[in-house]
N, C-alpha and C positions, 0 to 999 in steps of 0.2 A: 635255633637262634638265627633270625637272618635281619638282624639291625644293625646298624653300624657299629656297635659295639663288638660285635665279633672281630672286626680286622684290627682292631684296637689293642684287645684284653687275651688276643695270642688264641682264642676259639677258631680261626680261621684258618690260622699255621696251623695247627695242629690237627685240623682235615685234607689240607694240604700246605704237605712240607716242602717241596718244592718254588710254591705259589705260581707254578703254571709255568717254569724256567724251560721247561720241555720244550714248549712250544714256540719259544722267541726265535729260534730260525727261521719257523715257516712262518709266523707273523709279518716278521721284520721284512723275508723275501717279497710278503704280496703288498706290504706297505711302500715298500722300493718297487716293485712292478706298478703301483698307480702312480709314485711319482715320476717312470719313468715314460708312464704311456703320456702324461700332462705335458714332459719336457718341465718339468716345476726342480728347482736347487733351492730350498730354504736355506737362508743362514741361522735361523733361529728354530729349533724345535723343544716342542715339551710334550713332556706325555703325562696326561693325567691319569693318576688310578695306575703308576709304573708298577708298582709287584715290586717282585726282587732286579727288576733295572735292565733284566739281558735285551731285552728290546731293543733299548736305546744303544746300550754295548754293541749289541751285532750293526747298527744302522751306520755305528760311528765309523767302521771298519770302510762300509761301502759310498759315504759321503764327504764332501772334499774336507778337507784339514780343519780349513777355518769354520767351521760349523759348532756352532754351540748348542751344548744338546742339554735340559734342565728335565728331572723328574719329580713327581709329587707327589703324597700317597700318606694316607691317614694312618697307617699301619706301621708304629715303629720295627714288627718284628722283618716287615718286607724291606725296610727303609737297609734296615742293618746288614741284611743280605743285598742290597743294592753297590752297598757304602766299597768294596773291594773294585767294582767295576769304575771307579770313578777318578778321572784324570783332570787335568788343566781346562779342556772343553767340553767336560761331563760332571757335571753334577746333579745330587738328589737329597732331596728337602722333604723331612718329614713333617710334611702343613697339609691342613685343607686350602686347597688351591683355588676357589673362592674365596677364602679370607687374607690370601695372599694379595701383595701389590707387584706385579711386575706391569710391564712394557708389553704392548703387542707384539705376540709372537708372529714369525712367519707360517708355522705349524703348527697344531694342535692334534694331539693324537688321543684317541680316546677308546680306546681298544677293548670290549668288553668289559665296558666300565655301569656304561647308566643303567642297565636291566639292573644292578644292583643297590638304586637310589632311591630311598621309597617316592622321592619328589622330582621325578625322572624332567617331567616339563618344565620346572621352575629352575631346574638345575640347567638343565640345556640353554635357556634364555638365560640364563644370567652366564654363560660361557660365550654366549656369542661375538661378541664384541671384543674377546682376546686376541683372536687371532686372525690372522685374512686369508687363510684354507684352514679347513679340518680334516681328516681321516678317522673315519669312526668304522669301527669290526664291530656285528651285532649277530648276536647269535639266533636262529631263527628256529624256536624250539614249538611252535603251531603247525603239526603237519599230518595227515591220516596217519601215519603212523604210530606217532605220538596219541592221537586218538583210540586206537585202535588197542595202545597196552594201555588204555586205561587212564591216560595220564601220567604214569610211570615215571617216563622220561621228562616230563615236568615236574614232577615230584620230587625226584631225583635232583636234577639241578638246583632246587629251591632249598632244598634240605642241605645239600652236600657245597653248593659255590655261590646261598644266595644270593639267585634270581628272581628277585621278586616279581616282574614282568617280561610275557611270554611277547615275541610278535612272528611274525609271517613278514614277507619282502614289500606287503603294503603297508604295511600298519607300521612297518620302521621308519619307510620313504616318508609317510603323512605325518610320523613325530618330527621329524626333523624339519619336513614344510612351515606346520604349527607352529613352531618355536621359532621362525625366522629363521633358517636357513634355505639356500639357493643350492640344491643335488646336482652337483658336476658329469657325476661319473661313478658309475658302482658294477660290479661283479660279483658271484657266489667265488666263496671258499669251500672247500670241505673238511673238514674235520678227518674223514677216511684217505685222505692224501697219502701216500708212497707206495713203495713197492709192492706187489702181491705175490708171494711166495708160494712155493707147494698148491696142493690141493686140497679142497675143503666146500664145504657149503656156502660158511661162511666169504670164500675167497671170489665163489662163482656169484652169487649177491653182490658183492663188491664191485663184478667188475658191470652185471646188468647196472648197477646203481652210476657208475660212470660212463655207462653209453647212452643210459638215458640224458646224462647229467649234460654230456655234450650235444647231444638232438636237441633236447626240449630242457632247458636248465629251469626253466619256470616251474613245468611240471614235476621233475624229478625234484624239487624245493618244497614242492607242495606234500607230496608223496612220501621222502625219507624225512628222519631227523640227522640232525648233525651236518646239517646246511647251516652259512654262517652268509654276511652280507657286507661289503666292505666298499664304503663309501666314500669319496671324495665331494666336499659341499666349501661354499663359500656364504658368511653373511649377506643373508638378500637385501635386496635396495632397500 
C-alpha cells in the first residue's frame, strides 16, 4: 500500500513503529547546521509531514525561547506520539497543512516528506507561498548502486516507507526550480553517519564510502545509496 491512506488507517505505524524517532537528532543537528551556516533565527517554524514531533522537540532545546514551533501531519497515530513532546511554544495539529489557514511562517521544514505525495509538483507549488525560507531533506535513492541490486533498494523504500518518487541531486534541485522555488544552499547527508567500530567488511566500505564522500561528494552520491540532500530555498521572484 503506498497512498495516503496508509499514514491514516495505522498501515504505516505498524511498518514503522517508531515513525523515524531515531533519527531526529541527526536531522534536527543538520537542519540547525544550515541554519547556522545562513546566520538565519526564525521566530516561527513548522514542519510538515512532523512524524512523531521529535524533530521539532530537539530543535526547540537549541533555538531561543521565544520561538514558536507548530507540527502537522495527516497521521493521527504519529500525531498522538507527537502530543507528549508539546509545551506552551510547541504544538502539533493533526490536519493536512494545505487545508489549513495559518500566517506565513518564517520556516518551513519539509523533511522527507514530498517523495511520499503522489502529486509531489502540485503539492510543492501550492506550499510556496507559506513560508519565506524552507529546509527540505530528500532522499537520493537513484544511484549505480541501487541499479546494480536490481532496484532493490528502490523497492525497498517504496514497499516499506512509501516513496513513491526516486531522484538523484539533479532531478531534486530542478523539482524545486519548476515549482517556483529559489536554492540557497544545499549539502549531502548520509544515512551511514557515526561512529565505526571493530572490524568488518562492512566497516572498511564504510569508511572508502566516506573518503570518497569527502574528495568528490558528487560522485560518491552518484555511486552509493543512502545519500540524502538537504536544502535551503526561498520563494523565487
Amino acid at each position: 500500500m503506498t497512498g495516503s491512506s496508509q499514514y491514516v488507517d495505522g498501515t504505516y505505524a505498524g511498518k514503522v513503529h517508531d515513525w523515524h524517532s531515531g533519527d531526529a537528532p541527526w536531522k534536527s543537528a543538520k537542519v540547525l547546521e544550515m541554519l547556522a551556516r545562513h546566520r538565519l533565527s526564525p521566530r516561527t517554524v513548522c514542519d510538515v509531514g512532523c512524524g512523531a514531533g521529535r524533530i521539532l522537540a530537539e530543535m526547540q532545546r537549541r533555538l531561543p525561547q521565544d520561538t514558536e514551533l507548530s507540527g502537522f501531519d495527516i497521521s493521527p497515530q504519529a500525531i498522538a506520539m507527537a502530543r507528549p513532546h508539546e509545551n506552551r511554544r510547541l504544538r502539533y495539529r493533526n490536519e493536512d497543512f494545505l487545508a489549513a489557514t495559518t500566517p506565513p511562517f518564517d520556516l518551513l521544514l519539509l523533511l522527507d516528506v514530498f517523495e511520499h505525495v503522489p502529486d509531489y509538483l502540485g503539492f510543492l507549488a501550492a506550499l510556496r507561498d507559506r513560508a519565506s525560507r524552507f529546509i527540505f531533506h530528500i532522499p537520493l535513492e537513484i544511484s549505480l548502486q541501487s541499479h546494480r541490486h536490481d532496484a532493490a533498494e528502490v523497492r525497498g523504500a517504496r514497499d516499506r516507507f512509501g516513496h513513491l518518487h526516486q531522484f538523484t541531486k539533479q532531478t531534486a534541485l530542478m523539482t524545486l526550480e519548476d515549482t517556483g522555488y529559489e536554492v540557497v544552499d544545499h549539502f549531502y547527508t548520509d544515512d551511514w553517519e557515526g561512529p565505526l567500530t571493530g572490524f568488518s567488511l562492512q566497516r572498511l566500505a564504510c569508511m572508502a564510502r566516506r573518503l570518497m564522500a569527502r574528495a568528490r561528494p558528487d560522485l560518491a552520491a552518484l555511486i552509493f545509496t543512502r545519500f540524502n540532500l538537504l536544502v535551503l530555498a526561498r520563494p523565487a521572484p
